[in-house]
C-alpha positions in Angstrom: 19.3 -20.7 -25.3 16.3 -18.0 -25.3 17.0 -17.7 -21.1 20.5 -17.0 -21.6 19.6 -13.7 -24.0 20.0 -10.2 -22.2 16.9 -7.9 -21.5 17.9 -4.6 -20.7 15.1 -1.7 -19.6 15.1 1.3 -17.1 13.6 0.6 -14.0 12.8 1.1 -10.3 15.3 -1.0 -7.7 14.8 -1.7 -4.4 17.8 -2.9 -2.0 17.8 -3.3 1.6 20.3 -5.4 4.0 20.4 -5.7 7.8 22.4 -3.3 9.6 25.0 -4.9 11.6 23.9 -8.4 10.6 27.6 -9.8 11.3 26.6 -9.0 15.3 23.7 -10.1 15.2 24.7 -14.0 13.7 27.9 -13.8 16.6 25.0 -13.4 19.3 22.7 -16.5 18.3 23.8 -18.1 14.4 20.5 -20.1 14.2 17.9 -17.5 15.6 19.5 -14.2 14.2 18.9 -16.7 10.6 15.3 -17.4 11.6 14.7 -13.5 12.0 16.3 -12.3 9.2 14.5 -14.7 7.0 11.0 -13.6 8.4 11.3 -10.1 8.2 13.1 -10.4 4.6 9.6 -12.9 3.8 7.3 -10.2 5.3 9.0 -7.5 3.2 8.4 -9.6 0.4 4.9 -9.8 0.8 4.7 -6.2 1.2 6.4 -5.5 -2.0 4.4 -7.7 -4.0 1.6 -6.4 -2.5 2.4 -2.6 -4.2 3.3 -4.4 -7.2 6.9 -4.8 -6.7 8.8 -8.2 -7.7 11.3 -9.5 -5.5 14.3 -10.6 -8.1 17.3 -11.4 -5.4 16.8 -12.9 -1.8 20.3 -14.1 -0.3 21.7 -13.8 3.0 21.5 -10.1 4.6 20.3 -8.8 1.6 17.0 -8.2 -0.8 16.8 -6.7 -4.4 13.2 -5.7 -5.7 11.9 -4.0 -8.7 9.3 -1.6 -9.3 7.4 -0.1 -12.2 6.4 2.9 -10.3 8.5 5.1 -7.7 5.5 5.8 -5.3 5.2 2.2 -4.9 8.4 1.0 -4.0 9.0 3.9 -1.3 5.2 3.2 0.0 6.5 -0.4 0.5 9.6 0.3 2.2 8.0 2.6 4.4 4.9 0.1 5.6 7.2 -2.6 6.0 9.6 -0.1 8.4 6.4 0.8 10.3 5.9 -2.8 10.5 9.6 -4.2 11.6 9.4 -1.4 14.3 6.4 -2.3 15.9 7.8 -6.0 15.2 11.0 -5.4 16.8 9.4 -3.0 20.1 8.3 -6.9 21.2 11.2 -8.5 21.6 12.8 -8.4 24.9 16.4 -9.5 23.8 19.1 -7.6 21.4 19.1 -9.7 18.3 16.5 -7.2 16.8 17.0 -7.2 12.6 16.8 -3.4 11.9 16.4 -3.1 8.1 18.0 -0.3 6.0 16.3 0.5 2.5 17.8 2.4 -0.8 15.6 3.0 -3.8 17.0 4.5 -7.1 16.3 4.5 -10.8 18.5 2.8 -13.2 19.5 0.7 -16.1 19.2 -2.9 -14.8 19.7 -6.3 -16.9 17.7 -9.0 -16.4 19.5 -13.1 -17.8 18.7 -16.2 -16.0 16.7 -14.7 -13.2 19.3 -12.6 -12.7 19.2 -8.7 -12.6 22.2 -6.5 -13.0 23.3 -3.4 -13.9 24.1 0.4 -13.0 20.5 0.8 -11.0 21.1 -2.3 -8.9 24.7 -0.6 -7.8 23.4 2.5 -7.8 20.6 1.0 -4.9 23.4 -0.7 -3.1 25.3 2.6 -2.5 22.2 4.8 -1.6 21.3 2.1 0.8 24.4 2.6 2.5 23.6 6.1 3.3 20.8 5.4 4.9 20.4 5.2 8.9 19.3 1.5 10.0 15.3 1.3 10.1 15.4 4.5 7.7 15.0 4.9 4.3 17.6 6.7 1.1 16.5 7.7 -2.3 17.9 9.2 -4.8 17.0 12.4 -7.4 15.4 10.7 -9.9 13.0 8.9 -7.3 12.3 12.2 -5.7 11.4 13.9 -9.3 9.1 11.0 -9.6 7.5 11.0 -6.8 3.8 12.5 -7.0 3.6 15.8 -4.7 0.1 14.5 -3.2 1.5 11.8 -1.7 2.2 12.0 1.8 5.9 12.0 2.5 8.4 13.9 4.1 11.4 14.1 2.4 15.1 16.0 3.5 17.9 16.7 1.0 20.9 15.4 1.9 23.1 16.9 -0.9 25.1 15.7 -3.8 26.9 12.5 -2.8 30.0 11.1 -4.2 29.3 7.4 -4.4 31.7 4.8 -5.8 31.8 4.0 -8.8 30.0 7.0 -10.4 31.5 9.7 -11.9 28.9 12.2 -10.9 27.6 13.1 -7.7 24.0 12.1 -6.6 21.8 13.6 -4.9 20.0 12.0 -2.2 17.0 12.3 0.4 15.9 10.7 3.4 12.2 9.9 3.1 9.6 9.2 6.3 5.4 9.7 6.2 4.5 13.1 7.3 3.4 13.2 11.0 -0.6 12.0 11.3 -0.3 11.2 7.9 -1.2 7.3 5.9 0.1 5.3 3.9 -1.8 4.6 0.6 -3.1 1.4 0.4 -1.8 -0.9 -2.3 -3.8 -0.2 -5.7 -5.1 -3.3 -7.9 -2.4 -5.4 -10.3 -2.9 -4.5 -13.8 -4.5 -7.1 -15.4 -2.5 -9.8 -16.6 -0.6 -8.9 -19.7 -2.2 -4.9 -20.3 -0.2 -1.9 -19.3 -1.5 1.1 -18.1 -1.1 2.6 -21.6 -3.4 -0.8 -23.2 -5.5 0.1 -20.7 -6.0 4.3 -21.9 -6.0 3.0 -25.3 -9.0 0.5 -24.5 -10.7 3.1 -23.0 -10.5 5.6 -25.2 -11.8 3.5 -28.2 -14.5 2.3 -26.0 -15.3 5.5 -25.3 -15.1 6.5 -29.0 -17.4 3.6 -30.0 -19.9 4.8 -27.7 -20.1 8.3 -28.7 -20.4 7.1 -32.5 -22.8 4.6 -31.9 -24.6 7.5 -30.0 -24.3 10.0 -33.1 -25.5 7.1 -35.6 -28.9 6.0 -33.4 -29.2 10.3 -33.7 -28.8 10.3 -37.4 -30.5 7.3 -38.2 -29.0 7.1 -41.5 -31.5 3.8 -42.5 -34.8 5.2 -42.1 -35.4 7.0 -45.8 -36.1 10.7 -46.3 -39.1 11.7 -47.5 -39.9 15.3 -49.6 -42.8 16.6 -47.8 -46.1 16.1 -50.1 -46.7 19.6 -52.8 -49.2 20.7 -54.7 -47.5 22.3 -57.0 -44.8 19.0 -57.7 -47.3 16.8 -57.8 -50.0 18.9 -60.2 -49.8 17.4 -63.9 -48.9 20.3 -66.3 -52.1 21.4 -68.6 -51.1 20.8 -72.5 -51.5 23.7 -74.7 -53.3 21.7 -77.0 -56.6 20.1 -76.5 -56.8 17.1 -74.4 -59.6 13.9 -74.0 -59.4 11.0 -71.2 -60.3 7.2 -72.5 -61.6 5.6 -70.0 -61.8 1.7 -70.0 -64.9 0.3 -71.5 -66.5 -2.2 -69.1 -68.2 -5.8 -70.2 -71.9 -5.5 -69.4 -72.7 -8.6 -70.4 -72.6 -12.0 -68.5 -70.2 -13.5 -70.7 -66.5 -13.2 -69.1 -64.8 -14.2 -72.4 -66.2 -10.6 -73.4 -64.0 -8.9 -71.6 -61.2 -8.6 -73.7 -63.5 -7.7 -76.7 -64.0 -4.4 -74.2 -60.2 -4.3 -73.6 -59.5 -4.1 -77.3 -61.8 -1.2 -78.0 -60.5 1.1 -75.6 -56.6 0.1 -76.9 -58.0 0.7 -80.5 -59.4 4.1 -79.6 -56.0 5.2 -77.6 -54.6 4.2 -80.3 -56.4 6.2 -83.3 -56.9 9.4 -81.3 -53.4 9.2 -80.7 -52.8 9.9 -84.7 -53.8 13.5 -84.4 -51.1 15.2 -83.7 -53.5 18.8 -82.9 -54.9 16.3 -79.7 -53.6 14.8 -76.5 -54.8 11.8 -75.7 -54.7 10.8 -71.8 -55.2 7.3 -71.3 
Protein backbone atom coordinates (compact mmCIF):
# COMPACT_ATOMS: atom_id res chain seq x y z
CA UNK A 1 0.00 0.00 0.00
CA UNK A 2 2.78 2.72 1.00
CA UNK A 3 3.62 2.92 -3.12
CA UNK A 4 0.20 3.70 -3.90
CA UNK A 5 0.24 6.97 -1.34
CA UNK A 6 0.50 10.46 -3.15
CA UNK A 7 3.61 12.72 -2.77
CA UNK A 8 2.98 16.07 -3.90
CA UNK A 9 6.00 18.92 -3.97
CA UNK A 10 6.92 21.94 -6.29
CA UNK A 11 9.34 21.13 -8.69
CA UNK A 12 11.41 21.68 -11.96
CA UNK A 13 9.99 19.55 -15.18
CA UNK A 14 11.61 18.76 -18.16
CA UNK A 15 9.65 17.56 -21.41
CA UNK A 16 10.89 17.15 -24.73
CA UNK A 17 9.38 15.05 -27.93
CA UNK A 18 10.62 14.73 -31.45
CA UNK A 19 9.34 17.10 -33.90
CA UNK A 20 7.61 15.53 -36.68
CA UNK A 21 8.25 12.02 -35.30
CA UNK A 22 5.11 10.64 -37.27
CA UNK A 23 7.40 11.39 -40.66
CA UNK A 24 10.09 10.30 -39.51
CA UNK A 25 8.56 6.41 -38.51
CA UNK A 26 6.60 6.59 -42.26
CA UNK A 27 10.28 6.92 -43.80
CA UNK A 28 12.02 3.82 -42.09
CA UNK A 29 9.70 2.30 -38.78
CA UNK A 30 12.62 0.24 -37.45
CA UNK A 31 15.64 2.87 -37.84
CA UNK A 32 13.63 6.15 -37.11
CA UNK A 33 12.88 3.74 -33.53
CA UNK A 34 16.69 2.97 -33.19
CA UNK A 35 17.33 6.84 -33.41
CA UNK A 36 14.89 8.07 -31.33
CA UNK A 37 15.76 5.74 -28.61
CA UNK A 38 19.60 6.83 -28.65
CA UNK A 39 19.21 10.26 -28.71
CA UNK A 40 16.28 10.05 -25.87
CA UNK A 41 19.33 7.54 -23.92
CA UNK A 42 22.03 10.24 -24.54
CA UNK A 43 19.67 12.89 -23.14
CA UNK A 44 19.22 10.86 -20.29
CA UNK A 45 22.64 10.66 -19.47
CA UNK A 46 23.03 14.24 -19.76
CA UNK A 47 20.31 14.91 -17.41
CA UNK A 48 21.45 12.76 -14.80
CA UNK A 49 24.60 14.07 -15.24
CA UNK A 50 23.28 17.87 -13.97
CA UNK A 51 21.38 16.06 -11.43
CA UNK A 52 18.23 15.69 -13.17
CA UNK A 53 16.04 12.36 -12.89
CA UNK A 54 14.40 11.00 -15.80
CA UNK A 55 10.77 9.89 -14.46
CA UNK A 56 8.90 9.11 -18.03
CA UNK A 57 10.60 7.55 -21.21
CA UNK A 58 7.85 6.39 -23.82
CA UNK A 59 7.68 6.64 -27.43
CA UNK A 60 8.45 10.32 -28.82
CA UNK A 61 8.54 11.63 -25.57
CA UNK A 62 10.77 12.31 -22.27
CA UNK A 63 9.71 13.82 -18.77
CA UNK A 64 12.60 14.77 -16.31
CA UNK A 65 12.78 16.52 -13.04
CA UNK A 66 15.05 18.94 -11.64
CA UNK A 67 15.82 20.46 -8.23
CA UNK A 68 17.48 23.46 -9.69
CA UNK A 69 16.39 25.56 -12.90
CA UNK A 70 20.01 26.23 -14.04
CA UNK A 71 20.47 22.64 -14.35
CA UNK A 72 17.79 21.49 -16.22
CA UNK A 73 18.16 24.38 -19.05
CA UNK A 74 22.16 23.60 -18.97
CA UNK A 75 21.13 20.00 -19.79
CA UNK A 76 18.76 20.72 -22.49
CA UNK A 77 21.07 23.04 -23.97
CA UNK A 78 24.38 20.51 -24.03
CA UNK A 79 22.32 17.84 -25.17
CA UNK A 80 20.94 20.30 -28.32
CA UNK A 81 24.64 21.18 -28.97
CA UNK A 82 25.19 17.52 -28.94
CA UNK A 83 22.04 16.12 -31.28
CA UNK A 84 23.16 18.94 -33.78
CA UNK A 85 26.61 18.03 -34.23
CA UNK A 86 25.01 14.31 -34.00
CA UNK A 87 22.52 14.97 -36.67
CA UNK A 88 25.22 17.28 -39.21
CA UNK A 89 26.62 13.40 -39.74
CA UNK A 90 24.01 11.80 -41.19
CA UNK A 91 23.69 11.92 -44.86
CA UNK A 92 19.89 10.76 -45.02
CA UNK A 93 16.54 12.75 -43.81
CA UNK A 94 15.50 10.65 -40.80
CA UNK A 95 17.36 13.18 -38.52
CA UNK A 96 15.48 13.22 -34.79
CA UNK A 97 15.40 17.01 -34.12
CA UNK A 98 14.43 17.29 -30.37
CA UNK A 99 12.26 20.18 -28.95
CA UNK A 100 12.65 20.93 -25.10
CA UNK A 101 10.12 22.85 -22.57
CA UNK A 102 11.09 23.48 -18.96
CA UNK A 103 8.63 25.08 -16.43
CA UNK A 104 8.01 25.07 -12.72
CA UNK A 105 5.10 23.34 -11.23
CA UNK A 106 3.13 21.33 -8.86
CA UNK A 107 3.87 17.75 -9.91
CA UNK A 108 2.57 14.33 -8.08
CA UNK A 109 4.70 11.61 -7.87
CA UNK A 110 2.46 7.54 -7.19
CA UNK A 111 3.84 4.44 -8.53
CA UNK A 112 6.70 5.88 -10.49
CA UNK A 113 4.45 8.01 -11.82
CA UNK A 114 4.58 11.92 -11.89
CA UNK A 115 1.63 14.10 -12.65
CA UNK A 116 0.32 17.23 -12.21
CA UNK A 117 -0.11 21.00 -13.37
CA UNK A 118 3.97 21.37 -13.93
CA UNK A 119 4.12 18.22 -16.06
CA UNK A 120 1.13 20.01 -18.37
CA UNK A 121 2.35 23.04 -17.93
CA UNK A 122 6.03 21.57 -19.69
CA UNK A 123 4.02 19.84 -22.37
CA UNK A 124 2.50 23.12 -23.57
CA UNK A 125 5.68 25.27 -23.37
CA UNK A 126 7.37 22.60 -25.28
CA UNK A 127 5.06 23.05 -27.96
CA UNK A 128 6.14 26.58 -28.45
CA UNK A 129 9.30 25.89 -28.93
CA UNK A 130 11.01 25.66 -32.58
CA UNK A 131 12.43 21.93 -33.18
CA UNK A 132 16.19 21.73 -31.95
CA UNK A 133 15.29 24.91 -29.69
CA UNK A 134 14.48 25.33 -26.35
CA UNK A 135 10.98 27.21 -24.29
CA UNK A 136 10.81 28.23 -20.75
CA UNK A 137 8.60 29.68 -18.91
CA UNK A 138 8.58 32.95 -16.14
CA UNK A 139 9.21 31.27 -13.24
CA UNK A 140 12.36 29.45 -14.82
CA UNK A 141 13.54 32.69 -16.11
CA UNK A 142 13.19 34.44 -12.41
CA UNK A 143 15.15 31.49 -11.32
CA UNK A 144 17.68 31.45 -13.37
CA UNK A 145 21.05 32.96 -11.95
CA UNK A 146 22.14 36.30 -14.05
CA UNK A 147 25.93 34.92 -14.24
CA UNK A 148 25.05 32.23 -16.08
CA UNK A 149 25.63 32.40 -19.67
CA UNK A 150 22.40 32.43 -21.54
CA UNK A 151 20.64 34.36 -23.90
CA UNK A 152 17.27 34.51 -23.42
CA UNK A 153 14.16 36.46 -25.72
CA UNK A 154 10.65 37.18 -24.39
CA UNK A 155 8.21 35.87 -26.29
CA UNK A 156 5.15 37.41 -24.39
CA UNK A 157 2.30 36.24 -22.39
CA UNK A 158 0.89 33.07 -23.95
CA UNK A 159 -2.51 31.63 -23.72
CA UNK A 160 -1.90 27.99 -23.21
CA UNK A 161 -4.68 25.31 -22.78
CA UNK A 162 -5.82 24.57 -19.96
CA UNK A 163 -4.72 27.64 -17.91
CA UNK A 164 -6.61 30.36 -17.01
CA UNK A 165 -3.78 32.80 -16.99
CA UNK A 166 -1.44 33.62 -19.57
CA UNK A 167 2.32 32.63 -19.36
CA UNK A 168 4.95 34.14 -20.23
CA UNK A 169 7.55 32.49 -22.10
CA UNK A 170 11.29 32.81 -23.52
CA UNK A 171 13.34 31.10 -25.94
CA UNK A 172 16.71 30.29 -24.29
CA UNK A 173 20.33 29.59 -26.43
CA UNK A 174 24.17 30.06 -24.84
CA UNK A 175 25.44 33.46 -25.62
CA UNK A 176 27.71 33.51 -28.66
CA UNK A 177 31.59 32.34 -27.53
CA UNK A 178 30.14 31.54 -24.44
CA UNK A 179 30.29 27.70 -22.23
CA UNK A 180 28.32 25.70 -20.83
CA UNK A 181 28.95 25.05 -17.03
CA UNK A 182 30.07 21.83 -16.37
CA UNK A 183 27.93 19.52 -14.27
CA UNK A 184 28.61 20.24 -10.42
CA UNK A 185 29.03 17.13 -7.92
CA UNK A 186 25.68 15.09 -6.60
CA UNK A 187 24.91 16.05 -3.09
CA UNK A 188 25.85 13.40 -1.06
CA UNK A 189 23.50 10.75 -0.64
CA UNK A 190 20.67 11.68 1.64
CA UNK A 191 21.99 15.65 2.72
CA UNK A 192 20.43 18.68 1.03
CA UNK A 193 22.09 21.67 0.40
CA UNK A 194 20.49 23.18 3.47
CA UNK A 195 22.11 19.77 5.82
CA UNK A 196 24.94 20.66 4.25
CA UNK A 197 25.04 24.87 5.49
CA UNK A 198 23.86 23.63 8.69
CA UNK A 199 26.87 21.12 9.00
CA UNK A 200 28.99 23.66 8.19
CA UNK A 201 28.10 26.20 10.22
CA UNK A 202 28.26 24.09 13.48
CA UNK A 203 31.49 22.87 12.31
CA UNK A 204 32.58 26.11 11.93
CA UNK A 205 31.05 27.11 15.31
CA UNK A 206 32.81 24.23 17.10
CA UNK A 207 36.07 25.41 15.77
CA UNK A 208 35.84 28.92 16.81
CA UNK A 209 34.78 27.68 20.44
CA UNK A 210 37.27 25.16 20.80
CA UNK A 211 39.60 28.08 19.57
CA UNK A 212 38.29 30.59 22.34
CA UNK A 213 38.50 27.76 25.10
CA UNK A 214 42.45 26.58 24.32
CA UNK A 215 42.68 30.94 24.61
CA UNK A 216 40.98 30.92 27.90
CA UNK A 217 42.32 27.98 29.31
CA UNK A 218 39.71 27.81 31.90
CA UNK A 219 41.70 24.42 33.71
CA UNK A 220 44.90 25.88 34.51
CA UNK A 221 44.25 27.63 38.15
CA UNK A 222 44.74 31.34 38.81
CA UNK A 223 47.10 32.39 41.01
CA UNK A 224 47.13 35.96 43.24
CA UNK A 225 50.54 37.32 42.55
CA UNK A 226 52.79 36.77 45.89
CA UNK A 227 52.44 40.29 48.55
CA UNK A 228 54.10 41.44 51.18
CA UNK A 229 51.70 43.03 52.74
CA UNK A 230 48.93 39.76 52.52
CA UNK A 231 51.26 37.52 53.48
CA UNK A 232 52.93 39.64 56.65
CA UNK A 233 51.40 38.19 60.10
CA UNK A 234 49.81 41.11 61.99
CA UNK A 235 51.97 42.22 65.24
CA UNK A 236 49.64 41.60 68.59
CA UNK A 237 49.32 44.52 70.76
CA UNK A 238 50.13 42.60 73.58
CA UNK A 239 53.47 40.93 74.22
CA UNK A 240 54.35 37.97 72.37
CA UNK A 241 57.04 34.69 72.97
CA UNK A 242 57.88 31.78 70.37
CA UNK A 243 58.22 28.03 71.92
CA UNK A 244 60.36 26.37 69.97
CA UNK A 245 60.44 22.48 70.12
CA UNK A 246 62.91 21.13 72.56
CA UNK A 247 65.22 18.58 70.88
CA UNK A 248 66.36 14.95 72.57
CA UNK A 249 70.11 15.24 73.12
CA UNK A 250 70.48 12.12 74.29
CA UNK A 251 71.01 8.75 72.57
CA UNK A 252 67.99 7.25 73.77
CA UNK A 253 65.15 7.54 70.99
CA UNK A 254 62.38 6.60 73.49
CA UNK A 255 63.37 10.18 74.91
CA UNK A 256 61.89 11.88 72.40
CA UNK A 257 58.59 12.23 73.42
CA UNK A 258 59.71 13.10 77.01
CA UNK A 259 61.00 16.42 74.81
CA UNK A 260 57.74 16.55 72.91
CA UNK A 261 55.72 16.76 76.16
CA UNK A 262 57.68 19.64 77.55
CA UNK A 263 57.33 21.89 74.85
CA UNK A 264 53.15 20.93 74.71
CA UNK A 265 53.27 21.62 78.60
CA UNK A 266 54.89 24.94 78.18
CA UNK A 267 52.45 26.09 75.17
CA UNK A 268 50.13 25.08 77.24
CA UNK A 269 50.80 27.06 80.59
CA UNK A 270 52.01 30.24 78.95
CA UNK A 271 48.88 30.05 77.11
CA UNK A 272 46.92 30.78 80.66
CA UNK A 273 48.01 34.44 80.68
CA UNK A 274 45.74 36.13 79.12
CA UNK A 275 48.30 39.72 79.20
CA UNK A 276 50.73 37.19 76.67
CA UNK A 277 50.61 35.63 73.27
CA UNK A 278 51.99 32.66 72.90
CA UNK A 279 53.30 31.66 69.20
CA UNK A 280 53.90 28.16 68.97
Amino acid sequence: MGKDRLSGKLAVILHADIAGSTALVQLDEKLAHERIQDAFGRFSETIENYQGHVQELRGDALLAEFERASDAVTAALAFQAEQTNFIAQLDDDLKPIVRVGIAMGEVIIADNTITGAGVVLAQRVEQLAKPGSLCITGAIHEALPQRMPFEQENLGEQVLKGFEEPIRVYTVGLKDGAELPEPTKAYEKGKSPLIRSVIIAIAIALLFGGGLVIWLQPWVPEYEPASVEKMAIPLPDKPSIAVLPFTNMSSDAEQEYFSDGITEDIITDLSKISGLFVVA
